[in-house]
ZADO-1210 file (C-alpha; in nm, 4 decimals, padded with zeros to 6 digits):
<atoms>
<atom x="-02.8273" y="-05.4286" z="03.8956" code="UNK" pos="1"/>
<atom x="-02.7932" y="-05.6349" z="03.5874" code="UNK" pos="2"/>
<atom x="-03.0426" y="-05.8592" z="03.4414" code="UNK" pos="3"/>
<atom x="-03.0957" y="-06.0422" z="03.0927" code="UNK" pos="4"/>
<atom x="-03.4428" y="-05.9696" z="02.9001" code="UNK" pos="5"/>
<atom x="-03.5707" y="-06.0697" z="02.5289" code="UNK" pos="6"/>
<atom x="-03.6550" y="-05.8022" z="02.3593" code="UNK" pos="7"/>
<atom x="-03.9375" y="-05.8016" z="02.0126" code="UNK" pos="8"/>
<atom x="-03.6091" y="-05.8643" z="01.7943" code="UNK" pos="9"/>
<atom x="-03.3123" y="-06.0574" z="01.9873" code="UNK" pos="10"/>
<atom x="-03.2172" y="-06.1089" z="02.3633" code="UNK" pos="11"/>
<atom x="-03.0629" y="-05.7625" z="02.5316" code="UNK" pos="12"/>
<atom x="-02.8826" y="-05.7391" z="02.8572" code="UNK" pos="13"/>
<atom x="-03.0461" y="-05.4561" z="03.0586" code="UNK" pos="14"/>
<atom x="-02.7676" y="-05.2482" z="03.3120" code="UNK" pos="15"/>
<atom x="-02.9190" y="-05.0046" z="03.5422" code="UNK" pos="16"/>
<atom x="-02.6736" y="-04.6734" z="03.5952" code="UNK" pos="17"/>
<atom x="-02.7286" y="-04.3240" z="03.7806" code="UNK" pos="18"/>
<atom x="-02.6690" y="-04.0189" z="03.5953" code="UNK" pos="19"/>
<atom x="-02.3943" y="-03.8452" z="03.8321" code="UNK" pos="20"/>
<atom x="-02.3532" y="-03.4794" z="03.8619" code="UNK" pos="21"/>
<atom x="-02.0277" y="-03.5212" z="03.6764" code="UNK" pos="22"/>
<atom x="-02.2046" y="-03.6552" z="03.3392" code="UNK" pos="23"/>
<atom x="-02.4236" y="-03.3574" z="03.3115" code="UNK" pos="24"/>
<atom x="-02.4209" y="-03.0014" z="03.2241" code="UNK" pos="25"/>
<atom x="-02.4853" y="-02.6510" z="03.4229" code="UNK" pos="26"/>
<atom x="-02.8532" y="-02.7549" z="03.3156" code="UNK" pos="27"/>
<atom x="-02.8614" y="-03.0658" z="03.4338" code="UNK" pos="28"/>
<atom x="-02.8469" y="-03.2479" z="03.1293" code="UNK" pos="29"/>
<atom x="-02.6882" y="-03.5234" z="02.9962" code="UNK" pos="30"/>
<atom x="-02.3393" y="-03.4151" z="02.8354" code="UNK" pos="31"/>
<atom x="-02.4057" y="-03.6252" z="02.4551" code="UNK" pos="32"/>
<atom x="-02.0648" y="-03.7984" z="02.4877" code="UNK" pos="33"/>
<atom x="-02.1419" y="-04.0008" z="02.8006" code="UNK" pos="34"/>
<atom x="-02.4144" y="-04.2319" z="02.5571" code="UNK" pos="35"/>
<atom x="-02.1067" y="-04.3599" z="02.4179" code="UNK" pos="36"/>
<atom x="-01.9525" y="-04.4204" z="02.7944" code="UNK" pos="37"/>
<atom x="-02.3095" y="-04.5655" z="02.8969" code="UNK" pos="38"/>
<atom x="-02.2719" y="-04.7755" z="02.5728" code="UNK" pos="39"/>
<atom x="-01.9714" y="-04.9279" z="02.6822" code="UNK" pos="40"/>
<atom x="-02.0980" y="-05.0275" z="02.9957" code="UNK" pos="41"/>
<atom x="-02.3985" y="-05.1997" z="02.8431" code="UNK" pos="42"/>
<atom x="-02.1801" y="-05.4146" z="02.6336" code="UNK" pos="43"/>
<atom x="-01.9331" y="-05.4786" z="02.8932" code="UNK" pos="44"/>
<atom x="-02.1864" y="-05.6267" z="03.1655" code="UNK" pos="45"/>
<atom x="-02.3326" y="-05.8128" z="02.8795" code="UNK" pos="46"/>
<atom x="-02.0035" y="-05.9853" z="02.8343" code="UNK" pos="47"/>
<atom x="-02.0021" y="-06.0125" z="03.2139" code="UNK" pos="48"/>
<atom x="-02.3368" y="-06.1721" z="03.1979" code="UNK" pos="49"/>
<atom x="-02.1764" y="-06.4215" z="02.9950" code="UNK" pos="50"/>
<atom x="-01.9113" y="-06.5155" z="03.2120" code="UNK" pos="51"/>
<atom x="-01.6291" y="-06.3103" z="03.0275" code="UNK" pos="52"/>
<atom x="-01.5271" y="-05.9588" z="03.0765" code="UNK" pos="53"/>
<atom x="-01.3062" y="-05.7503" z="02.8800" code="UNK" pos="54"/>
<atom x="-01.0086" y="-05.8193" z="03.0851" code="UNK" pos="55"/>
<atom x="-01.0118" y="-06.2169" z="02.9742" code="UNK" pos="56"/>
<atom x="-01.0646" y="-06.1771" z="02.6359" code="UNK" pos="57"/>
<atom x="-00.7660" y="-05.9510" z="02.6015" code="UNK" pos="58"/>
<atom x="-00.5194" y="-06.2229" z="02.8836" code="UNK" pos="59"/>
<atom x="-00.6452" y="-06.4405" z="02.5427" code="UNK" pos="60"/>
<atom x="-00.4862" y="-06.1882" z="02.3266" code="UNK" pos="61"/>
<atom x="-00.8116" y="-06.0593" z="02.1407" code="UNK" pos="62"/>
<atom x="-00.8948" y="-05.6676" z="02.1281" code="UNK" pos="63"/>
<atom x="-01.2409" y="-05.5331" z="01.9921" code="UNK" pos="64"/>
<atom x="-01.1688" y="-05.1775" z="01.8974" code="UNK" pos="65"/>
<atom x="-01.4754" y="-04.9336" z="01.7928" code="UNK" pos="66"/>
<atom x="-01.4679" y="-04.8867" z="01.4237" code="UNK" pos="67"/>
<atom x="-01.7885" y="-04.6913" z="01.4092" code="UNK" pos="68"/>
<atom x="-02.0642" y="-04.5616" z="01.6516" code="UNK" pos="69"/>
<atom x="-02.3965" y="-04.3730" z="01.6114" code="UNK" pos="70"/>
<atom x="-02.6326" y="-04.2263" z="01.8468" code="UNK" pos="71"/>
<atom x="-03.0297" y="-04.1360" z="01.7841" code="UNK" pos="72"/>
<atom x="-03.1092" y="-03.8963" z="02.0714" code="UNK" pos="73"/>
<atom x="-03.4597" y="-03.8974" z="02.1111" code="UNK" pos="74"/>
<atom x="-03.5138" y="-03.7673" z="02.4953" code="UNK" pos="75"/>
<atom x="-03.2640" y="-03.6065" z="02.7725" code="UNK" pos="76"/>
<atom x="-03.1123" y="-03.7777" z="03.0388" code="UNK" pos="77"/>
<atom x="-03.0802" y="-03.5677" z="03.3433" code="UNK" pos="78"/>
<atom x="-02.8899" y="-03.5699" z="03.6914" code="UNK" pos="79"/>
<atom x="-03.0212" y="-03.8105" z="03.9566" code="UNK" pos="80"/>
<atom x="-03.2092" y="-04.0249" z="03.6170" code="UNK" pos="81"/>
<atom x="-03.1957" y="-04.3819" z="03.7127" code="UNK" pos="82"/>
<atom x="-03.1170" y="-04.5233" z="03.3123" code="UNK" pos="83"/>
<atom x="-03.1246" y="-04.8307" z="03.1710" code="UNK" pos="84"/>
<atom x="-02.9075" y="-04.9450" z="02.9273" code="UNK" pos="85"/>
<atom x="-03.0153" y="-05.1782" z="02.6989" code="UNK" pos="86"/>
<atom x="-02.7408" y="-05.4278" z="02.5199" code="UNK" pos="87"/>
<atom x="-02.7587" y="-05.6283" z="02.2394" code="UNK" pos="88"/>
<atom x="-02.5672" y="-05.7953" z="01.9721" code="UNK" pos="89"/>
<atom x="-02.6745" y="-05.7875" z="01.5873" code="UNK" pos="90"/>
<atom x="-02.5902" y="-06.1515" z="01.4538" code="UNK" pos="91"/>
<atom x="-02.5661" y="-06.0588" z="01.0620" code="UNK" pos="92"/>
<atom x="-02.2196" y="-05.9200" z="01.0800" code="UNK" pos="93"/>
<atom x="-01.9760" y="-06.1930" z="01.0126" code="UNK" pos="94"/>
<atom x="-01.5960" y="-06.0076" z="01.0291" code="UNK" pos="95"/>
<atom x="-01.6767" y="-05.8582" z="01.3180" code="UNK" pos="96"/>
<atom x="-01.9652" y="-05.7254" z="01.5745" code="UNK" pos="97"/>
<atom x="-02.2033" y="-05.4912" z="01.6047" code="UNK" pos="98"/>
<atom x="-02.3571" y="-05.4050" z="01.8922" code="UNK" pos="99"/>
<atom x="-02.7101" y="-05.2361" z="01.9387" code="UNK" pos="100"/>
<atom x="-02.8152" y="-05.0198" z="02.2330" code="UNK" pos="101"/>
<atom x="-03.1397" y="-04.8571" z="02.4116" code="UNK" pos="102"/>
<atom x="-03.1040" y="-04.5944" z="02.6746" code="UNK" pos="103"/>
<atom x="-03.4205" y="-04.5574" z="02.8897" code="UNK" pos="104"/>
<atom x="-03.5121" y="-04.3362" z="03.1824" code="UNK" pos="105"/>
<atom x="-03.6051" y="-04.6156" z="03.4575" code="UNK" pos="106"/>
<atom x="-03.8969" y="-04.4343" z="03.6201" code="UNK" pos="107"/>
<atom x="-04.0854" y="-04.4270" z="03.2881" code="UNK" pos="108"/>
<atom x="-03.9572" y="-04.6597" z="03.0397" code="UNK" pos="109"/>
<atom x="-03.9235" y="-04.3361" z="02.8501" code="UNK" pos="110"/>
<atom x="-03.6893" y="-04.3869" z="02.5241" code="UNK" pos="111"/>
<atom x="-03.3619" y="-04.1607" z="02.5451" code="UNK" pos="112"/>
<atom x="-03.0928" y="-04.2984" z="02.2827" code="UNK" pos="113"/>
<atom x="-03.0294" y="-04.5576" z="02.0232" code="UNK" pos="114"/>
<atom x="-02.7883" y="-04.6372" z="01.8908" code="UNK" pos="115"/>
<atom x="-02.5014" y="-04.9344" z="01.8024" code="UNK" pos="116"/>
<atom x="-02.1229" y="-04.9644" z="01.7881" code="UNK" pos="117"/>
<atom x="-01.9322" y="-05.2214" z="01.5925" code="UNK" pos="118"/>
<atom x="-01.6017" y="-05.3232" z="01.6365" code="UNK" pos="119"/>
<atom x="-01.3519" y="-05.5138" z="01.4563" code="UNK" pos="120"/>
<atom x="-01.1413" y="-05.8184" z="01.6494" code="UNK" pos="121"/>
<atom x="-00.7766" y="-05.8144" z="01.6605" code="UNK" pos="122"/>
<atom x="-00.4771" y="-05.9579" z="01.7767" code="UNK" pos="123"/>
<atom x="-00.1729" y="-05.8636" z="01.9889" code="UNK" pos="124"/>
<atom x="00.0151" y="-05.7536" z="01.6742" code="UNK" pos="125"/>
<atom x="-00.3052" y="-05.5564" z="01.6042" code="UNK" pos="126"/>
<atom x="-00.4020" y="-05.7401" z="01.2903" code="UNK" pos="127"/>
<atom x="-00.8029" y="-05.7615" z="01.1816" code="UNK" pos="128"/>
<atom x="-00.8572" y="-06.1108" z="01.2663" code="UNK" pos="129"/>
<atom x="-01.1917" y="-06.3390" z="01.1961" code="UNK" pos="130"/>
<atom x="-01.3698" y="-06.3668" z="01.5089" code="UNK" pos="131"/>
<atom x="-01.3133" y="-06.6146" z="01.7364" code="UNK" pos="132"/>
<atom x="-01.4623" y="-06.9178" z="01.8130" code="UNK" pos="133"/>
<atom x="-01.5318" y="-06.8679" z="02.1570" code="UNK" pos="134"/>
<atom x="-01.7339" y="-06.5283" z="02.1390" code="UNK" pos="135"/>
<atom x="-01.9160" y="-06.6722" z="01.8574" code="UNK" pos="136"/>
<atom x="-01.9874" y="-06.9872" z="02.0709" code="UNK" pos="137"/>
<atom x="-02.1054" y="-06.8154" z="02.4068" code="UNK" pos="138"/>
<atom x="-02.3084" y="-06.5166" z="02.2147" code="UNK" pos="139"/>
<atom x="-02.5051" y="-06.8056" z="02.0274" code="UNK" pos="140"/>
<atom x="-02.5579" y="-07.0868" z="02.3008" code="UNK" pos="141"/>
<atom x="-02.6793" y="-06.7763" z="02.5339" code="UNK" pos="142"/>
<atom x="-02.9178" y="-06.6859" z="02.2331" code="UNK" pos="143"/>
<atom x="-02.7584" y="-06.3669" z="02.1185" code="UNK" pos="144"/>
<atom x="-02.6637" y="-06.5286" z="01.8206" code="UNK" pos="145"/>
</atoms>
């Protein structure tokens, strides 16, 4: 289940996702590394929210690799957590885009993560590249601009 909110700063896309046996450890907790995984998930329904995935920005020869990530754990998820991930884009970077996230335990609205990921765009040759038009256009007529 997907849905689009506005948060106190900009408009967020919230995904719901259930912590699987498989993301956790012996304890039951959260391994740290699957933030990042839940992270990409965020910003890929966003983009789905949109109309766009992934998949068709790439068949229009555009990549968005990671060039940096960071993660504020605050709480643990556990196995069985219903999370939500919250998705966002920060409109001050102009090269490329930066991406801010909240992780919250569903049953309590109880904060887990933050944290953002930016990524430059490139092309098929896998040169930096300005951003293009298109993002820019849908992010800021769906007000995440």
């Amino acid at each position: 289940m997907s849905e689009n909110v506005k948060s106190k700063s900009s408009k967020t896309h919230r995904t719901e996702y259930r912590v699987i046996y498989g993301d956790t450890d012996n304890m039951g907790v959260a391994y740290h590394a699957n933030y990042l995984r839940w992270f990409e998930i965020g910003r890929a329904e966003l983009f789905r929210s949109l109309g766009m995935t992934y998949k068709s920005i790439e068949d229009k020869g555009f990549y968005l690799p990671v060039s940096e990530a960071y993660c504020k754990f605050i709480n643990s998820a556990r196995y069985d957590d219903l999370i939500i991930v919250e998705a966002g884009v920060d409109g001050s970077m102009r090269a490329g885009i930066k991406f801010d996230y909240r992780i919250l335990r569903q049953t309590d609205e109880a904060e887990l993560v933050q944290g953002f990921t930016t990524h430059a765009y490139m092309n098929v040759k896998g040169q930096v590249i300005r951003p293009p038009r298109f993002i820019r256009d849908i992010l800021s007529e769906n007000g995440y601009l």
